[in-house]
C-alpha positions as CSV (number, residue, x, y, z in Angstrom):
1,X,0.0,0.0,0.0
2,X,2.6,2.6,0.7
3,X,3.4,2.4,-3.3
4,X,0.3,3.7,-3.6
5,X,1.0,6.9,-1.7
6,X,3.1,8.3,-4.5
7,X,-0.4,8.5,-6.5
8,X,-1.3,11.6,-5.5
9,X,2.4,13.2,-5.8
10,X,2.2,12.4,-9.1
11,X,-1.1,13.3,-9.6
12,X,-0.7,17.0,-8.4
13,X,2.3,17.1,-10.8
14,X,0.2,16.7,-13.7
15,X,-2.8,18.5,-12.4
16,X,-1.6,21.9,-13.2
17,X,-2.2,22.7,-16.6
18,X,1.6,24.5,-17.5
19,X,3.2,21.6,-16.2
20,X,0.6,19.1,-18.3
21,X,1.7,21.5,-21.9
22,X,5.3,21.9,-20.9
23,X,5.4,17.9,-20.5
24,X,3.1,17.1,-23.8
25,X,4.9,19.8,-25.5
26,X,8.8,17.1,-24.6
27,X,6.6,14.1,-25.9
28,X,8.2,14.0,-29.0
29,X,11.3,12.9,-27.3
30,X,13.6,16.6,-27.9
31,X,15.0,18.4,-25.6
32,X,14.3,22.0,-25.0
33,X,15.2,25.2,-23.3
34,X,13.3,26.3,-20.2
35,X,12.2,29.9,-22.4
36,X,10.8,27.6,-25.2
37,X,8.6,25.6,-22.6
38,X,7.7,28.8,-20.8
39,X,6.5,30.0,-24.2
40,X,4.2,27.1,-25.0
41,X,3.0,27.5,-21.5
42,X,2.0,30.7,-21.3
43,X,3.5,31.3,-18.2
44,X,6.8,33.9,-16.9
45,X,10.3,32.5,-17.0
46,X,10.1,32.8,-13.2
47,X,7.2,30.7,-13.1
48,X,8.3,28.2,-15.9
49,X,11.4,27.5,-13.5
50,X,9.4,26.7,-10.5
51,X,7.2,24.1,-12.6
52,X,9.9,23.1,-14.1
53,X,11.7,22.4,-11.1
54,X,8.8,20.1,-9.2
55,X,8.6,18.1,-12.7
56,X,12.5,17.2,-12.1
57,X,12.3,16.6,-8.3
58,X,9.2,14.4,-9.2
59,X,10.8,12.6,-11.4
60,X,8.9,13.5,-14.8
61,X,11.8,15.3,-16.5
62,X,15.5,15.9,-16.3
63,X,17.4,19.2,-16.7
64,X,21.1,19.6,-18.5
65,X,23.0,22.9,-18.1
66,X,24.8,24.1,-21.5
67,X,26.2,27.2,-20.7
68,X,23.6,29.9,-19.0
69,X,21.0,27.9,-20.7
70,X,19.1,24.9,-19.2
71,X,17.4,22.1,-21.1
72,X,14.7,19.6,-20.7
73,X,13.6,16.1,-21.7
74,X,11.2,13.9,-20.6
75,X,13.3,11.6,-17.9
76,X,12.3,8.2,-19.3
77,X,10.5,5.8,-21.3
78,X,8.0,4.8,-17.9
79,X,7.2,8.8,-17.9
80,X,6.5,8.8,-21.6
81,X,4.3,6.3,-21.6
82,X,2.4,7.7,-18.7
83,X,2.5,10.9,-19.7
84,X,0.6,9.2,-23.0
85,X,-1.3,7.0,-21.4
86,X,-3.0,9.9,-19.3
87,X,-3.6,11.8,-22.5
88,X,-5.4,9.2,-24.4
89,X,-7.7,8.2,-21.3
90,X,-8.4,11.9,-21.3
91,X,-9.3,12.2,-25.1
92,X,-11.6,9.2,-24.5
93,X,-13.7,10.7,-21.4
94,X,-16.7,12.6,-23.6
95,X,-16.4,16.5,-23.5
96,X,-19.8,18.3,-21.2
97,X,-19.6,20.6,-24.2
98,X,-19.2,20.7,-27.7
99,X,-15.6,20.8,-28.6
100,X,-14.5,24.4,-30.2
101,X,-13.8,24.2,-33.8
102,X,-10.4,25.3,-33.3
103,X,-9.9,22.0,-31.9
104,X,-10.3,20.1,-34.7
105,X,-8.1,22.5,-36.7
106,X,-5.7,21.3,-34.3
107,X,-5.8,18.2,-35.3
108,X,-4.8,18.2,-39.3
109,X,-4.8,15.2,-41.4
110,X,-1.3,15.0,-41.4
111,X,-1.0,14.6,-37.7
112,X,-3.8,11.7,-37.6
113,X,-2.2,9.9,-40.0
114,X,1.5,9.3,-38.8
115,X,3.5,11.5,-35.9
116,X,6.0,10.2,-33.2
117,X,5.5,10.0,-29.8
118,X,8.5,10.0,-27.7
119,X,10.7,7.0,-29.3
120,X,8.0,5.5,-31.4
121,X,5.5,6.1,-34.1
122,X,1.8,6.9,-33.5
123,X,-0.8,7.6,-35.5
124,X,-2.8,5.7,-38.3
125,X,0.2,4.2,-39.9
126,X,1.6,2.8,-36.3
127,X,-1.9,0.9,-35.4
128,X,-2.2,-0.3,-39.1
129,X,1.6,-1.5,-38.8
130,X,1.2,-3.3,-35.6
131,X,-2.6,-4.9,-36.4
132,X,-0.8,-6.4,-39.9
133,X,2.2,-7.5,-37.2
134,X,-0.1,-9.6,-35.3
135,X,-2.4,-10.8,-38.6
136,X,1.3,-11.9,-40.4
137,X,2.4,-13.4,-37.1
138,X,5.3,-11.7,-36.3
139,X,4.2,-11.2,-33.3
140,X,1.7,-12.6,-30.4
141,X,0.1,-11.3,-27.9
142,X,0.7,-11.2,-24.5
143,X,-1.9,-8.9,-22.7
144,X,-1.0,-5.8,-23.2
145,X,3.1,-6.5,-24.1
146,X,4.0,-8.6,-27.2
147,X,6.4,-11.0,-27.8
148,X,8.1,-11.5,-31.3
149,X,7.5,-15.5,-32.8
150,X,10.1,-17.5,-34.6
151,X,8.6,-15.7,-37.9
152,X,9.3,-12.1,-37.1
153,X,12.5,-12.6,-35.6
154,X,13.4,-13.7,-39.6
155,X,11.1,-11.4,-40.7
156,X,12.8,-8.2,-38.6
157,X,16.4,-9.7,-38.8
158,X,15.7,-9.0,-43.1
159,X,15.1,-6.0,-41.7
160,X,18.2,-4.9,-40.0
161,X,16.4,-4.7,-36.5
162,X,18.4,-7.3,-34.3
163,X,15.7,-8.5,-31.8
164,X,17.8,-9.8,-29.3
165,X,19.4,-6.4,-29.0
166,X,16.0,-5.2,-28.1
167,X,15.2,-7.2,-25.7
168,X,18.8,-7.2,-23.8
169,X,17.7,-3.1,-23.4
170,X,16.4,-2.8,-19.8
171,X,13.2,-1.1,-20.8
172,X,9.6,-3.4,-21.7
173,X,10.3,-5.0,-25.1
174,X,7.2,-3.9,-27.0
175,X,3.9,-2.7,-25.0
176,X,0.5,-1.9,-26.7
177,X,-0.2,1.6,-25.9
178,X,-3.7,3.7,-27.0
179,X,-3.1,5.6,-29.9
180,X,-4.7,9.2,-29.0
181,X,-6.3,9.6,-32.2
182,X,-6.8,6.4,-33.2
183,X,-8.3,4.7,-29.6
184,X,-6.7,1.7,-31.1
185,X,-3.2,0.1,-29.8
186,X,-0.2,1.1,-31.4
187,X,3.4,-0.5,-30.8
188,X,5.5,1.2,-27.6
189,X,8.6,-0.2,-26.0
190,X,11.8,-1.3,-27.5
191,X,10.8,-3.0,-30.8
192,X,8.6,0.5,-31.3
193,X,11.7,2.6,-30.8
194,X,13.8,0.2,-33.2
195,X,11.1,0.3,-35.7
196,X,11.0,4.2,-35.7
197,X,15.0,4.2,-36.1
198,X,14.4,1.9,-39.4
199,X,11.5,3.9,-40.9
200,X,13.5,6.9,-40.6
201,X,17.1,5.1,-41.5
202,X,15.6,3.7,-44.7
203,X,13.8,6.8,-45.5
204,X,10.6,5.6,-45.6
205,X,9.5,8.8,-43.5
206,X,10.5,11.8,-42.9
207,X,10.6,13.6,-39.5
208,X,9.9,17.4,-38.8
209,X,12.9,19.5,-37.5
210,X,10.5,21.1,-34.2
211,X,7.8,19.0,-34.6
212,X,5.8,15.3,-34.1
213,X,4.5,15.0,-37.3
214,X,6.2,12.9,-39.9
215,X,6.0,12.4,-43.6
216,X,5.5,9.0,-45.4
217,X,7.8,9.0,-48.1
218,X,6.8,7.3,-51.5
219,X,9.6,4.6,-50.9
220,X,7.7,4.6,-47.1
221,X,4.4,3.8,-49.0
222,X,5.5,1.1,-51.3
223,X,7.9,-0.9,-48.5
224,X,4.5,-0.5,-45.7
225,X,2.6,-2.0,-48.9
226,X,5.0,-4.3,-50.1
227,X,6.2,-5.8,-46.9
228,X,3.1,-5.7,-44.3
229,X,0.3,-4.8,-46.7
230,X,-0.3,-1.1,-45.0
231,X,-1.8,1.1,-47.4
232,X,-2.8,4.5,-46.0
């Protein structure tokens, strides 16, 4: 039971709505300056720095010092996922009003259809990638973690991703994790972080310099369709 006494710590570290936009604005896995997050905040420098401060001592973020400057990242892969996690159950609870239309505008095509999220990919394309995963067999399920058969070990070794590298990473191997858009699962962990490396090794997408959408590229389109059968 005393575990569960950290709920509320945490808890109250999300709770406050700077800290909740400095934190989803890191989920792309960058790190950035305290003035940028103040910024997307909406909040004083001298304000920024006491958030930012709790989300460090809690455990949600770590600072480096470059110079006069100081920088942020989201401390680990556990906080990602919560951080994600938290945001999806929110987008899933139904609004007492009528959403504003600006909402939707913040929402573009583009971003529903393929984005990162922290170390992995999210978005349409991720939950199509993973569904024709389990459907070719290259991987089973194991409640809400996966394990990788005798097939997609070949199948991802062809690839260039070296499983057993993966697993040896002390981090979960590959997790299910609602997509926000998509309510569906789309591949976390290890394997999801690997996966993203080769996507954007082989050029099959592109990523955005300062932000979490990504481009398909047409070599991206005809290896998704040519090796998985993902056609988006």
């Amino acid at each position: 039971m005393d575990d569960a006494l950290n709920i509320p710590r945490v808890a109250s570290l999300l709770a406050d709505p700077a800290r909740a936009t400095m934190l989803w604005t890191l989920i792309d896995g960058t790190m950035r300056p305290a003035g940028e997050l103040a910024f997307a905040a909406n909040v004083s420098p001298q304000s920024a720095s006491a958030h930012l401060g709790k989300l460090v001592d809690g455990g949600l973020l770590l600072c480096q010092s470059q110079g006069r400057h100081r920088y942020f990242r989201i401390a680990s892969t556990d906080a990602a996922h919560l951080i994600e996690s938290l945001a999806s159950f929110g987008a899933s609870i139904r609004p007492r009003v009528p959403p504003h239309p600006s909402l939707a505008r913040a929402m573009p095509k583009q971003f529903l259809q393929a984005r990162t999220c922290y170390d992995h990919l999210a978005g349409e394309l991720a939950v199509q990638i993973l569904l024709a995963m389990l459907k070719a067999k290259w991987l089973s399920s194991a409640g809400q973690e996966f394990e990788v058969t005798q097939r997609g070990r070949e199948k991802l070794a062809a690839l260039g991703i070296d499983v057993s590298q993966a697993y040896a990473e002390r981090r979960v191997f590959a997790r299910g994790c609602v997509d926000l858009t998509q309510r569906r699962p789309h591949l976390a962990g290890a394997l999801g972080a690997a996966l993203l490396d080769l996507y954007v090794r082989e050029r099959w997408i592109q990523r955005s310099p300062r932000s979490r959408l990504v481009s398909i590229t047409p070599k991206g389109h005809a290896a998704f369709r040519r090796i998985l059968g993902v056609s988006i």
